[in-house]
VOBA-1610 file (N, C-alpha, C; in pm, whole numbers, padded with zeros to 5 digits, always signed):
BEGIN
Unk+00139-00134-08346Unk+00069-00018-08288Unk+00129+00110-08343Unk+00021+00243-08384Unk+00098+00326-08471Unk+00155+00410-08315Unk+00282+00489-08321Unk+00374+00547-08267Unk+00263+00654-08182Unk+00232+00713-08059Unk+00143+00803-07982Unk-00006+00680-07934Unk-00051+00601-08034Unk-00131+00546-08004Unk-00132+00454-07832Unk-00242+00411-07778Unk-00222+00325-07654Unk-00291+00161-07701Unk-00209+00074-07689Unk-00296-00034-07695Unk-00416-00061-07626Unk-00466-00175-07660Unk-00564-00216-07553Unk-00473-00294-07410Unk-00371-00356-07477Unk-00287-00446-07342Unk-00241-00365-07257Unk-00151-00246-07309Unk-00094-00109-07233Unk-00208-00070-07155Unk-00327-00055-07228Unk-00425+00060-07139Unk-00487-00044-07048Unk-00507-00146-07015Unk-00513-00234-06909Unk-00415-00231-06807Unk-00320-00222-06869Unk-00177-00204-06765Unk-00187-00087-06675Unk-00231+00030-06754Unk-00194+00148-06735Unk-00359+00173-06600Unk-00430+00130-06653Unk-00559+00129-06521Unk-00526+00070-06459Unk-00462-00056-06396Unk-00411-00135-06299Unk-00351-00047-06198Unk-00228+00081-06224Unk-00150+00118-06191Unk-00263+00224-06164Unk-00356+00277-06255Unk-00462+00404-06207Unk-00580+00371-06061Unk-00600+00192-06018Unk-00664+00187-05971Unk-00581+00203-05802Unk-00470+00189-05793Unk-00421+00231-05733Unk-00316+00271-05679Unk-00348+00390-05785Unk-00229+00546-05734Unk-00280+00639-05810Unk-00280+00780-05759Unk-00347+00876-05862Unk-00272+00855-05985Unk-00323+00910-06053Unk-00304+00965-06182Unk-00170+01034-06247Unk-00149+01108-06145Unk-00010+01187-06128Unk+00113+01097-06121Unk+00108+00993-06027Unk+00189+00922-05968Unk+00233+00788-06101Unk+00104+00750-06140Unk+00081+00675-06230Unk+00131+00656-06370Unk+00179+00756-06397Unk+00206+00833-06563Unk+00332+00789-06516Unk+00436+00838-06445Unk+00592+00785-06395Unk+00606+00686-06371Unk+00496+00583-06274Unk+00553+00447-06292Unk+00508+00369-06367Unk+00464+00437-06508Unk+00468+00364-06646Unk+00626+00345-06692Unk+00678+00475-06681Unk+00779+00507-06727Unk+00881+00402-06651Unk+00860+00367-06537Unk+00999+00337-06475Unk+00943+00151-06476Unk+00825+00138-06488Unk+00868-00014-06506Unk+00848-00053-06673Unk+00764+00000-06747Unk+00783-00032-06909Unk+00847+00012-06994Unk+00882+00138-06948Unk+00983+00243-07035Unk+00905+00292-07141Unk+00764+00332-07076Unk+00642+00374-07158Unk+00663+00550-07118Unk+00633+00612-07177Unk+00629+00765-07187Unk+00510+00823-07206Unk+00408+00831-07090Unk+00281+00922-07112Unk+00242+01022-07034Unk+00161+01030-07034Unk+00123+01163-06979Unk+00012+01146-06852Unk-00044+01218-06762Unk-00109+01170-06644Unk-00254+01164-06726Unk-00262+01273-06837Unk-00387+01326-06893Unk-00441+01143-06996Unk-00327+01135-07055Unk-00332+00994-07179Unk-00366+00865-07072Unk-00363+00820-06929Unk-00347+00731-06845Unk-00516+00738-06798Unk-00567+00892-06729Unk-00646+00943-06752Unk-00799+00868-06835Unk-00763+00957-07002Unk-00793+00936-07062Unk-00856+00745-07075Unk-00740+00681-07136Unk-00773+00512-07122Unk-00827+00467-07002Unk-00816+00541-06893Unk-00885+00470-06779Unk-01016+00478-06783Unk-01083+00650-06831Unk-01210+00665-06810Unk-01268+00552-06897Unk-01202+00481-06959Unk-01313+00435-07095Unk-01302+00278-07089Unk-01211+00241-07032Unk-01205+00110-06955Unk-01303+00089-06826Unk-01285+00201-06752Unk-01375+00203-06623Unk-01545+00223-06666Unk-01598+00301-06767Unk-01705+00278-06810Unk-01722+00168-06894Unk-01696+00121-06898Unk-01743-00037-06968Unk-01699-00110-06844Unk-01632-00100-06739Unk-01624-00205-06628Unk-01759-00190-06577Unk-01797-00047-06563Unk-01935+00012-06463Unk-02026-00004-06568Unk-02047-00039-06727Unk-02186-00078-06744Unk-02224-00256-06747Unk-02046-00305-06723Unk-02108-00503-06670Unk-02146-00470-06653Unk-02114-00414-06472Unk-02206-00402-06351Unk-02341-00414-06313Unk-02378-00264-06390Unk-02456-00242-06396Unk-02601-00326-06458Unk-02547-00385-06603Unk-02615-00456-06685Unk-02607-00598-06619Unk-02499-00648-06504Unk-02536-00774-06476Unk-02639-00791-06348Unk-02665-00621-06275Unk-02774-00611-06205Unk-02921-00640-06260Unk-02929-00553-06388Unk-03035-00533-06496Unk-03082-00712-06505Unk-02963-00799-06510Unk-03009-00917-06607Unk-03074-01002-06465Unk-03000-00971-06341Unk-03025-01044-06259Unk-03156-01017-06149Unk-03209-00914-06205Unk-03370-00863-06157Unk-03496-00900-06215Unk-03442-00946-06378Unk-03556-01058-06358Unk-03536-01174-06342Unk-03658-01211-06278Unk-03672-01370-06268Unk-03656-01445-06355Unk-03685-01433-06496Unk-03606-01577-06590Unk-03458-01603-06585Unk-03367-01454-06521Unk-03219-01512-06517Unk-03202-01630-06462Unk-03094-01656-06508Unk-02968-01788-06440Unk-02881-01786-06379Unk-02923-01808-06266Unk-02788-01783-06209Unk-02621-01914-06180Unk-02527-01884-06128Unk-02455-02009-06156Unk-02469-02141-06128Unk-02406-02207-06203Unk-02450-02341-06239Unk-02378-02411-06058Unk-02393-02526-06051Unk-02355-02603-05905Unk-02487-02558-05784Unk-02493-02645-05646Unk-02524-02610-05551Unk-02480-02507-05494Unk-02647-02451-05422Unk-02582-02320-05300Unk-02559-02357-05238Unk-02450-02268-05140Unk-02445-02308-05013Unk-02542-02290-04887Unk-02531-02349-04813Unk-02653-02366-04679Unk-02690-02207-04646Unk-02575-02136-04598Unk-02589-02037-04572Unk-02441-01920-04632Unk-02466-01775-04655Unk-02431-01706-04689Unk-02427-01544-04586Unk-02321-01528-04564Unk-02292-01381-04462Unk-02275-01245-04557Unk-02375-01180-04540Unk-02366-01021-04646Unk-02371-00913-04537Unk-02294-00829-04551Unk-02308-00682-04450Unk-02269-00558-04536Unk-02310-00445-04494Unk-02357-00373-04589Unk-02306-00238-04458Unk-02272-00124-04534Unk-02224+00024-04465Unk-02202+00067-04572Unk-02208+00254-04538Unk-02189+00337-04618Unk-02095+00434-04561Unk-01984+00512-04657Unk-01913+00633-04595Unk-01941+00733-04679Unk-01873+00838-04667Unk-01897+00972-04731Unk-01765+01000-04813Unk-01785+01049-04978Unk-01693+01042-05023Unk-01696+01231-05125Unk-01609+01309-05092Unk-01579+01424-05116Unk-01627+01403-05281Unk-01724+01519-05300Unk-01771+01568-05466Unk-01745+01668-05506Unk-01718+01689-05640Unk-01696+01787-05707Unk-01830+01901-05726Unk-01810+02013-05704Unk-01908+02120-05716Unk-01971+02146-05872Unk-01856+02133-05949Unk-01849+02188-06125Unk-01907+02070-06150Unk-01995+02101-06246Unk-02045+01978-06314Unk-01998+01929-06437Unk-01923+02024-06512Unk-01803+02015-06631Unk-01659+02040-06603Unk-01598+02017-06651Unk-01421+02026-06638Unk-01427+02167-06710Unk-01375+02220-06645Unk-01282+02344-06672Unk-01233+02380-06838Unk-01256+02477-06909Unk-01254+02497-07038Unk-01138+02579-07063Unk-01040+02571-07138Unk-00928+02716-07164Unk-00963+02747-07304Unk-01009+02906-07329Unk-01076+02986-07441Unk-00941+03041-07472Unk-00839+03010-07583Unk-00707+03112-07622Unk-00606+03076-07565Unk-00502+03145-07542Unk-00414+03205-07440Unk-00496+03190-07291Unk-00579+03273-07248Unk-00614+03352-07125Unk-00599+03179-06988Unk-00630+03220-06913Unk-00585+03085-06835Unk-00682+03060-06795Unk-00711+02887-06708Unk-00840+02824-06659Unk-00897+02938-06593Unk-01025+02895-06603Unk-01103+03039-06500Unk-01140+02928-06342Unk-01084+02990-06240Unk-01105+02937-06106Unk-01177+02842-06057Unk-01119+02771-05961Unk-01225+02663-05920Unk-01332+02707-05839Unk-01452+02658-05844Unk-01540+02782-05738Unk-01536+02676-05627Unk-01587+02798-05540Unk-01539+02732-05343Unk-01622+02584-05303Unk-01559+02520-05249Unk-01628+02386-05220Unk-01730+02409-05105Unk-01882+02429-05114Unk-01943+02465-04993Unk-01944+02308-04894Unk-01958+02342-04723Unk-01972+02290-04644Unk-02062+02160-04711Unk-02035+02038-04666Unk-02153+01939-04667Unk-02192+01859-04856Unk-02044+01924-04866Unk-02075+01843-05058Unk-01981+01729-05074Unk-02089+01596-05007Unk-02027+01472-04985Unk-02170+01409-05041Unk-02139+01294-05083Unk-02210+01204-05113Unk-02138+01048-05047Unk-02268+00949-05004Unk-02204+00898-04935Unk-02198+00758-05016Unk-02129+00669-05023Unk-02088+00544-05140Unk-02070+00424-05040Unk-02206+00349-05073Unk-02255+00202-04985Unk-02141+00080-05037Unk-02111+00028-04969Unk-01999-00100-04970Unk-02069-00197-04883Unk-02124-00302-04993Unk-02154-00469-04911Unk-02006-00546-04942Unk-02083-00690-04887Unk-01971-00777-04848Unk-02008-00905-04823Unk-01988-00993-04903Unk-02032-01164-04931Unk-01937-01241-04892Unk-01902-01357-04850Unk-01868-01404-04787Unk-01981-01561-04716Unk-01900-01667-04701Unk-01950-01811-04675Unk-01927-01821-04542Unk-01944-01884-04452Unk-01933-01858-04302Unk-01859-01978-04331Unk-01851-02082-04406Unk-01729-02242-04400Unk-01574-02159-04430Unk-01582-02103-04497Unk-01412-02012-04516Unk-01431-01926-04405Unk-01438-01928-04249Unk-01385-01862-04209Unk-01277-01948-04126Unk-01164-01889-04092Unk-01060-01966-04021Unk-00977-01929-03910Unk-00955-01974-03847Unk-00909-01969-03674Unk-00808-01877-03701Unk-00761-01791-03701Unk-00557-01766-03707Unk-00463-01769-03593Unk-00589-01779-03466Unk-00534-01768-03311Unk-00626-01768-03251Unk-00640-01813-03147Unk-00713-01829-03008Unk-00812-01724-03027Unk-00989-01728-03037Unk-01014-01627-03041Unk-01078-01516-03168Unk-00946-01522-03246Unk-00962-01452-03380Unk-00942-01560-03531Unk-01092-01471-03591Unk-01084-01550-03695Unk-01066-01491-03831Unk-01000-01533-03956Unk-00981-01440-04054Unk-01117-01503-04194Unk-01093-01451-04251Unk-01196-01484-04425Unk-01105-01542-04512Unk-01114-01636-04554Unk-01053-01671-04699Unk-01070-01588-04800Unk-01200-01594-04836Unk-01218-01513-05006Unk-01395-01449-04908Unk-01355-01329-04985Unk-01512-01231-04968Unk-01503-01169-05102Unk-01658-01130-05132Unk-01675-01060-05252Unk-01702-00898-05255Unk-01653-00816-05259Unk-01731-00678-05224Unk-01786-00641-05345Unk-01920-00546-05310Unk-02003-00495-05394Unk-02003-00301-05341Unk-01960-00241-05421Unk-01995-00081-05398Unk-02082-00017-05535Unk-02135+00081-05495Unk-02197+00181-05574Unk-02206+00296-05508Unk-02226+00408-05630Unk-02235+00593-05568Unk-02400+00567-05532Unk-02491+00512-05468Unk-02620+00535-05483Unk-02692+00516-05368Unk-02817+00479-05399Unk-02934+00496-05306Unk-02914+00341-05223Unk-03007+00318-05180Unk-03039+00160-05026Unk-03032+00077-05176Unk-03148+00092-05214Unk-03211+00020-05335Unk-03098-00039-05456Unk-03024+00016-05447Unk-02906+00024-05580Unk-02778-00063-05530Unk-02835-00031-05424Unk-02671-00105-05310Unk-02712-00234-05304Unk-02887-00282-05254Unk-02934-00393-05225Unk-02928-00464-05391Unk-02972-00440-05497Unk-03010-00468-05653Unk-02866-00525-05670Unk-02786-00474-05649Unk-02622-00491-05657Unk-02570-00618-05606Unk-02590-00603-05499Unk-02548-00750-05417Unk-02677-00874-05423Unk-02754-00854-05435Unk-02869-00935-05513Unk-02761-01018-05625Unk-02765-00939-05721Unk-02668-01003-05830Unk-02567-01086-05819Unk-02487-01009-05759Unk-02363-01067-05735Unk-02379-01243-05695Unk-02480-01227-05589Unk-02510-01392-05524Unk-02553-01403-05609Unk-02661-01400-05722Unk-02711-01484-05817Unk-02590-01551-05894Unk-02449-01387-05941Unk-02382-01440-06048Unk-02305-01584-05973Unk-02266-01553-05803Unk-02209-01668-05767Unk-02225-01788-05742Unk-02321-01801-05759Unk-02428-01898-05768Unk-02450-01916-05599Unk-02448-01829-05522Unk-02430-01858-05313Unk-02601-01808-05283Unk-02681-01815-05351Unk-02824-01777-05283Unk-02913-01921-05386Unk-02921-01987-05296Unk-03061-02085-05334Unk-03244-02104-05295Unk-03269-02188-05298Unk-03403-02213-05279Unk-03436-02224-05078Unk-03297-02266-05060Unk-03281-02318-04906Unk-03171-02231-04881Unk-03104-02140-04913Unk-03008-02108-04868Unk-03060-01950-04747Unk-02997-01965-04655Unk-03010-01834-04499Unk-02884-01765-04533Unk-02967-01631-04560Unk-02844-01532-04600Unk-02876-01483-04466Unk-02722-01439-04397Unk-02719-01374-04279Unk-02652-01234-04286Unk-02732-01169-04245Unk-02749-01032-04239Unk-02637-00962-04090Unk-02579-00942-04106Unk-02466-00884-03997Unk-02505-00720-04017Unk-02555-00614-03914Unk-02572-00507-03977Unk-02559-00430-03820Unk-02545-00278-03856Unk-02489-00216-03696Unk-02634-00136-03674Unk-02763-00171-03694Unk-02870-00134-03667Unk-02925-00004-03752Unk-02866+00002-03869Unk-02936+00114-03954Unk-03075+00079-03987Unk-03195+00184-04021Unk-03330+00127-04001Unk-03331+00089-04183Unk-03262+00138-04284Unk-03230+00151-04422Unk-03202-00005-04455Unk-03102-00069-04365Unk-03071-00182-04415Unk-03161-00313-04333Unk-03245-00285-04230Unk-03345-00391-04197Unk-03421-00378-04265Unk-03539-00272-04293Unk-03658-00228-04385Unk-03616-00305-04536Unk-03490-00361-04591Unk-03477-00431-04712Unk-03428-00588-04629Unk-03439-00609-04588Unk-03376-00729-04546Unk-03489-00854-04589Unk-03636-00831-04565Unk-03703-00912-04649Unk-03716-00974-04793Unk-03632-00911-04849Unk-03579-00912-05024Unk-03552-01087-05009Unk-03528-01127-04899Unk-03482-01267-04858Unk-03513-01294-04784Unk-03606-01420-04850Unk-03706-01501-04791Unk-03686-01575-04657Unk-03530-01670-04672Unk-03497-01731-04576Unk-03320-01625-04497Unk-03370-01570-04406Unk-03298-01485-04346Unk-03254-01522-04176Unk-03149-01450-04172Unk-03100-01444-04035Unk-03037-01320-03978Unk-03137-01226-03921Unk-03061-01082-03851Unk-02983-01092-03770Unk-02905-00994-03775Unk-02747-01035-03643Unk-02717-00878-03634Unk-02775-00835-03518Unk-02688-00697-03487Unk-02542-00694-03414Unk-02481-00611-03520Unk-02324-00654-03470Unk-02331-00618-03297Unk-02230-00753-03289Unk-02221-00729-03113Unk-02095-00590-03087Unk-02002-00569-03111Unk-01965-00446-03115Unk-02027-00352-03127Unk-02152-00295-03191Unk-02214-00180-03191Unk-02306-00201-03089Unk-02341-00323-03021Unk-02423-00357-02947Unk-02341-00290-02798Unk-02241-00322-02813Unk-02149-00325-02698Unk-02140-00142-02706Unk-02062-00086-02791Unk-02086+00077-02838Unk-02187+00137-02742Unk-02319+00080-02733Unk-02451+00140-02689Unk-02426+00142-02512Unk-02399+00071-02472Unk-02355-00006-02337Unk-02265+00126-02296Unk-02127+00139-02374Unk-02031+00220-02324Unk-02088+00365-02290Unk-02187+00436-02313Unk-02258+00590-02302Unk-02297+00552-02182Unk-02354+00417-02118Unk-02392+00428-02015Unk-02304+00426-01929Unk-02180+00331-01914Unk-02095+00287-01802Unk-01971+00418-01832Unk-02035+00492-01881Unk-01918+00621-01888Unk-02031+00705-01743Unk-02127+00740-01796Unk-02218+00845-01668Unk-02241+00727-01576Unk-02202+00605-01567Unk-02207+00545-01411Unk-02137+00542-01338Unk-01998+00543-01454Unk-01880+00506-01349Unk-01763+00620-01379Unk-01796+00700-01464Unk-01709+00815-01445Unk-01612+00795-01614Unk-01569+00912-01706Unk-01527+00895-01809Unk-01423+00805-01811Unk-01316+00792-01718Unk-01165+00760-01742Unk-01179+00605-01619Unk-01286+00569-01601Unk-01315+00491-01448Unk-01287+00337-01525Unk-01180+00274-01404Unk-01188+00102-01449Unk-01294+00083-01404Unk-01441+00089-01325Unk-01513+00054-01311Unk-01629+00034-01455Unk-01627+00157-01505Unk-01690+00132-01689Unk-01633+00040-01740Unk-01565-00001-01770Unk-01479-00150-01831Unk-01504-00233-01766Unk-01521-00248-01632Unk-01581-00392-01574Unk-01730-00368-01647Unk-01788-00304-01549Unk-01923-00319-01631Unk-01985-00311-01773Unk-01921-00249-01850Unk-01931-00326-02001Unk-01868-00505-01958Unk-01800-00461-01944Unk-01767-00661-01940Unk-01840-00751-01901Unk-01876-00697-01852Unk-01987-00816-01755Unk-02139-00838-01844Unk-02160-00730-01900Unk-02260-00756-02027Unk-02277-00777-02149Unk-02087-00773-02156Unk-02067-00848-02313Unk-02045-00982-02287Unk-02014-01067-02170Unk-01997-01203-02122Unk-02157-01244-02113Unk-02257-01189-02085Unk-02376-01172-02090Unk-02425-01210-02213Unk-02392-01094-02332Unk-02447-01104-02440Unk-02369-01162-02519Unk-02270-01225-02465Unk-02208-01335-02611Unk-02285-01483-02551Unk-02322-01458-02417Unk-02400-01607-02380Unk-02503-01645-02412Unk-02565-01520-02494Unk-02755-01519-02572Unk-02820-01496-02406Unk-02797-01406-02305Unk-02871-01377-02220Unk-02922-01222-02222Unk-02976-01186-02341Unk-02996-01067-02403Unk-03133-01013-02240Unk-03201-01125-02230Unk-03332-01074-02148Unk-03263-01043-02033Unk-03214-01115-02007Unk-03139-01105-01831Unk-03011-00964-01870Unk-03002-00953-01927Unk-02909-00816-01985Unk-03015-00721-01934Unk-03150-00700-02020Unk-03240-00609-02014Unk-03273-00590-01822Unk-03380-00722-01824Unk-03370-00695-01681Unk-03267-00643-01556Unk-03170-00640-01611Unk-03074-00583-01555Unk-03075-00421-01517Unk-03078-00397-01636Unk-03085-00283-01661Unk-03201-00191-01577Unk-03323-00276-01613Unk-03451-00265-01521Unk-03431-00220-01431Unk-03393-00283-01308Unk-03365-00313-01168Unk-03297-00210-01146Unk-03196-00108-01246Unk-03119+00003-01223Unk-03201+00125-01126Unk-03117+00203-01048Unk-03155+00322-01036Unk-03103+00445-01039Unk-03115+00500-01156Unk-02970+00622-01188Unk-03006+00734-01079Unk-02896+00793-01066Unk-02910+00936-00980Unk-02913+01039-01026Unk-02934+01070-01167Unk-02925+01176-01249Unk-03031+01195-01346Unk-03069+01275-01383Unk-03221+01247-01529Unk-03145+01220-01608Unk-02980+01274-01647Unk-02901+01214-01766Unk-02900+01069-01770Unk-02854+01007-01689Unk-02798+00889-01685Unk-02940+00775-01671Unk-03075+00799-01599Unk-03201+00747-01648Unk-03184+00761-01781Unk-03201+00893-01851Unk-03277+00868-01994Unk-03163+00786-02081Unk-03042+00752-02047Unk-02903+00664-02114Unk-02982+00523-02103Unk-03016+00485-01943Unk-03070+00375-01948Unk-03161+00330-01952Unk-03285+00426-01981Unk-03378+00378-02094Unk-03367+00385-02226Unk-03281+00421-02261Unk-03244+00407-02410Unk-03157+00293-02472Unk-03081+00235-02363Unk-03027+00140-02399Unk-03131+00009-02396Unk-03236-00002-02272Unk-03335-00093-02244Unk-03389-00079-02413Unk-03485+00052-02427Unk-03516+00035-02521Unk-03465-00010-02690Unk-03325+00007-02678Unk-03213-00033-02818Unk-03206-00172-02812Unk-03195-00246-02694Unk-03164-00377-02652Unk-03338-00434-02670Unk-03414-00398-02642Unk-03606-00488-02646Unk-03577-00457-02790Unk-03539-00329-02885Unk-03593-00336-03002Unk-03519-00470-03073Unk-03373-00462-03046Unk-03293-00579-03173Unk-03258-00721-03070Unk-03329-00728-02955Unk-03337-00868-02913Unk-03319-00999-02990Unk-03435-00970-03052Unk-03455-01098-03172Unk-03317-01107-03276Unk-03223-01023-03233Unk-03103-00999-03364Unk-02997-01028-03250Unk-03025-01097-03138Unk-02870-01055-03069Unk-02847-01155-02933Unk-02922-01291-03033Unk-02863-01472-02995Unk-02727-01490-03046Unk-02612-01396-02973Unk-02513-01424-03012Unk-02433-01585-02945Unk-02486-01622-02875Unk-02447-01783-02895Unk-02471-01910-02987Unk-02585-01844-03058Unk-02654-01921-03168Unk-02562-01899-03241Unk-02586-01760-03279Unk-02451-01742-03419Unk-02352-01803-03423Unk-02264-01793-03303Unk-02116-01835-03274Unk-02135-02001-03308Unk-02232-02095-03278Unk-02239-02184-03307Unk-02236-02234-03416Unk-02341-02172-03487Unk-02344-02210-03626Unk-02216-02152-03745Unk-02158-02076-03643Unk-02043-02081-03763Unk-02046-01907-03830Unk-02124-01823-03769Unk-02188-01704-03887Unk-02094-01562-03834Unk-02068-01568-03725Unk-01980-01468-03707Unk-02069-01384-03639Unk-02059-01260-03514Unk-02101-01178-03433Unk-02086-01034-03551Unk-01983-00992-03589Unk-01922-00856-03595Unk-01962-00799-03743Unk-01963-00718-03781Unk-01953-00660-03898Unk-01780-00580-03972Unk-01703-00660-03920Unk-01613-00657-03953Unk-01527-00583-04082Unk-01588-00726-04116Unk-01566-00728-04263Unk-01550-00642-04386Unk-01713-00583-04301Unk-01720-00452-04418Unk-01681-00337-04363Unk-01623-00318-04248Unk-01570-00167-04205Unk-01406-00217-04248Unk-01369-00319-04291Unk-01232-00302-04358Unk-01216-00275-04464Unk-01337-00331-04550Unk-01376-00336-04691Unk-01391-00189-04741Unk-01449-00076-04641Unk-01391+00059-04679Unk-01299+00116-04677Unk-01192+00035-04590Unk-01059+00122-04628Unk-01001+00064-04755Unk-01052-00097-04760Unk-00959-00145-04873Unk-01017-00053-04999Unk-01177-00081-05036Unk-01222+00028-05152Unk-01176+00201-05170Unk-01251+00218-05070Unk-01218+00329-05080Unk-01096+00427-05068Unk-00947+00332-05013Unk-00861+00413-05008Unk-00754+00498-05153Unk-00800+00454-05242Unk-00799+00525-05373Unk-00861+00667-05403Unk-00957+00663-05367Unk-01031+00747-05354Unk-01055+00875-05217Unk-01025+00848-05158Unk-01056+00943-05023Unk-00915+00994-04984Unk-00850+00985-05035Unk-00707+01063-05015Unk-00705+01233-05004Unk-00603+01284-04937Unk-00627+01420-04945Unk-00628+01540-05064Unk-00775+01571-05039Unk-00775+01674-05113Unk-00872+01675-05251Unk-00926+01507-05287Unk-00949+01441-05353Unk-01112+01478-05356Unk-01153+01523-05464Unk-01310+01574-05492Unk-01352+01473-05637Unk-01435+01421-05610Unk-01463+01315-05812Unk-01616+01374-05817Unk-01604+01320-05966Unk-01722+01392-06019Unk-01850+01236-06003Unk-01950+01281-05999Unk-02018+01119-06026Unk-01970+01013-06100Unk-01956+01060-06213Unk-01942+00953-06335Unk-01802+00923-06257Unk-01678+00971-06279Unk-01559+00930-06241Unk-01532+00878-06072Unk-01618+00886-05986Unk-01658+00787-05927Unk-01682+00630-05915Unk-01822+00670-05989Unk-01872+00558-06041Unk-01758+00423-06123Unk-01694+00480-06183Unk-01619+00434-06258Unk-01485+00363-06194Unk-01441+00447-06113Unk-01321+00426-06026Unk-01346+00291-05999Unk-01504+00336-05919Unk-01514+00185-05832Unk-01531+00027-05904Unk-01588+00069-06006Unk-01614-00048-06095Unk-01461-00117-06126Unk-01382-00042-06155Unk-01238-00105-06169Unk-01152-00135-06053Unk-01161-00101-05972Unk-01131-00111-05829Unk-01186-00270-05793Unk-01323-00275-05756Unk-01349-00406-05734Unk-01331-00521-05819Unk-01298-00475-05958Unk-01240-00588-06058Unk-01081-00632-05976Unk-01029-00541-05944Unk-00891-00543-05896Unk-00928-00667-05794Unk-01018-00604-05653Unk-00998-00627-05561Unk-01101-00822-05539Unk-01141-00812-05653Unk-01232-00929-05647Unk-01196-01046-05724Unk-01045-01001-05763Unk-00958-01119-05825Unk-01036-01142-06016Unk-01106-01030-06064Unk-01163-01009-06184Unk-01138-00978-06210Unk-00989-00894-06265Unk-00948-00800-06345Unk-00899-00874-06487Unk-00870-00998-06522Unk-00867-01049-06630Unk-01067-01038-06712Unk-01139-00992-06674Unk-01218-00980-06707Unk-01240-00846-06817Unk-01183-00784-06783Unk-01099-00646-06882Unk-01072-00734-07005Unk-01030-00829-07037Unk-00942-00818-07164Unk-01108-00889-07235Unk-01192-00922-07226Unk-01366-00967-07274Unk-01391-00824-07282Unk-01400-00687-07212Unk-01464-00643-07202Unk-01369-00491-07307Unk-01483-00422-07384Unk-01408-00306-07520Unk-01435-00203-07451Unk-01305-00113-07505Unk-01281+00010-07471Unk-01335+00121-07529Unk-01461+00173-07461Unk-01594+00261-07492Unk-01546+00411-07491Unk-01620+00457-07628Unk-01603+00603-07652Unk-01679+00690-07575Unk-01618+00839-07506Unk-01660+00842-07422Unk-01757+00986-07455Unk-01842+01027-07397Unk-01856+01170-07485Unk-01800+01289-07469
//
């Protein structure tokens, strides 16, 4: 290798260490475990161009897996398959170019970050309902899950994880993908994409809805709100969703606040009924919660959402593509994949 140059093995190394820790941090612990000497800008640099060729697989293995003549992996699917899907908000850059120095004279200022310049970055989550496993009375953990993120729209998020099950070969002719979701109208309105399906509104957000009420019944700070949520999550983990409702029915609030709470819950509970046989689930093995994927954003995204931290699209985009190589046990997939010039 000529002397200033970065290998390809180094600059694999050197994104490993970029996917998580800034940049800053990153350049020093080159230094202190290889006795490599670079710069945050040179670490930088090799990452962006590794990370765009991680983010056009991606991308291109969405492309291949939208049409129908693809192939997807070789072996049997499994019976059934658990996917859940959320989005958070991730701080953007205002400038649409990096900062230029003309001479001597110094950078010209960053301009002010206005209120509300977030974009928000969807994170699914795959997973077999046979790997899930007891760890204690009660609680159960995941063996292996797959996460899928992108900077984009419903459509881009759904196209995404589409793939992914094709590449894993976990979506068949017979296979019930189960849908775990906290009642966004974005992620039911696509849920037909799959033919043989199973809706599951997480029972925690189910439970969430419950607590607005037994706060104006029984007072903010009242053990009486905690019994009565209890008594209707023992309810609704028994699949007695109707006798829940009727319940509710039979109520008579003393306030117009606390009526219009509990017609709103009647009405939240008649709408996702059909999503919230949580004894069925528990039976078959599929899991109540959406768990999964509200961890799956701290694990992704905590690279990224650190303080102070603004990315531009592309370097976004990119982050994440190398990130989930990390996090999806693919990062030997880097050494197949060439290090793209960038413009």
């Amino acid at each position: 290798m000529e002397p200033g140059r970065i290998s390809g093995s180094l600059a694999r190394l050197l994104a490993l260490l970029a996917v998580v820790a800034p940049y800053t941090l990153a350049a020093p612990l080159a230094g202190l475990l290889w006795g490599v000497k670079v710069s945050a800008m040179s670490v930088w640099n090799v990452v962006q161009r590794l990370r765009e060729s991680a983010a056009g697989y991606s991308e291109g293995m969405s492309r291949y897996h939208a049409d129908s003549r693809s192939a997807g992996a070789s072996g049997e699917a499994p019976p059934a398959v658990v996917l859940s899907v959320d989005g958070s908000m991730l701080g953007m850059q205002v400038r649409k170019q990096r900062r230029r120095r003309t001479g001597a004279a110094p950078l010209p200022p960053l301009p002010p970050v206005p209120e509300g310049q977030f974009q928000e970055v969807k994170t699914g989550v795959l997973l077999l309902p046979s790997e899930r496993v007891e760890t204690s009375p009660g609680r159960h953990a995941v063996v292996r899950r797959f996460l899928v993120s992108c900077l984009g729209d419903a459509d881009a998020i759904c196209a995404r994880l589409y793939a992914q099950l094709r590449e894993l070969g976990w979506v068949g002719q017979h296979t019930v993908v189960v849908i775990v979701e906290d009642g966004a109208a974005w992620i039911w309105n696509r849920a037909p994409m799959f033919m043989h399906r199973c809706e599951i509104l997480d029972y925690w957000h189910a439970l969430e809805q419950a607590w607005g009420v037994a706060r104006l019944l029984c007072g903010e700070e009242s053990t009486g709100a905690g019994r009565w949520v209890h008594r209707i999550a023992e309810d609704l983990r028994a699949g007695k969703v109707q006798e829940v409702i009727a319940g509710l029915q039979r109520m008579r609030p003393r306030t117009p606040e606390l009526r219009d709470k509990v017609q709103g819950l009647i009405a939240y509970y008649s709408q996702h009924a059909g999503r919230m046989h949580y004894d069925e689930y528990l039976r078959l093995g599929y899991g109540i919660g959406s768990g999964a994927v509200e961890s799956a954003h701290k694990v992704v995204h905590a690279r990224l959402r650190q303080a102070g931290m603004r990315w531009s699209a592309a370097g976004a985009r990119r982050l994440l593509a190398l990130r989930l190589l990390l996090l999806n046990d693919q990062w030997t997939l880097l050494d197949h994949l060439p290090m793209v010039s960038l413009a």
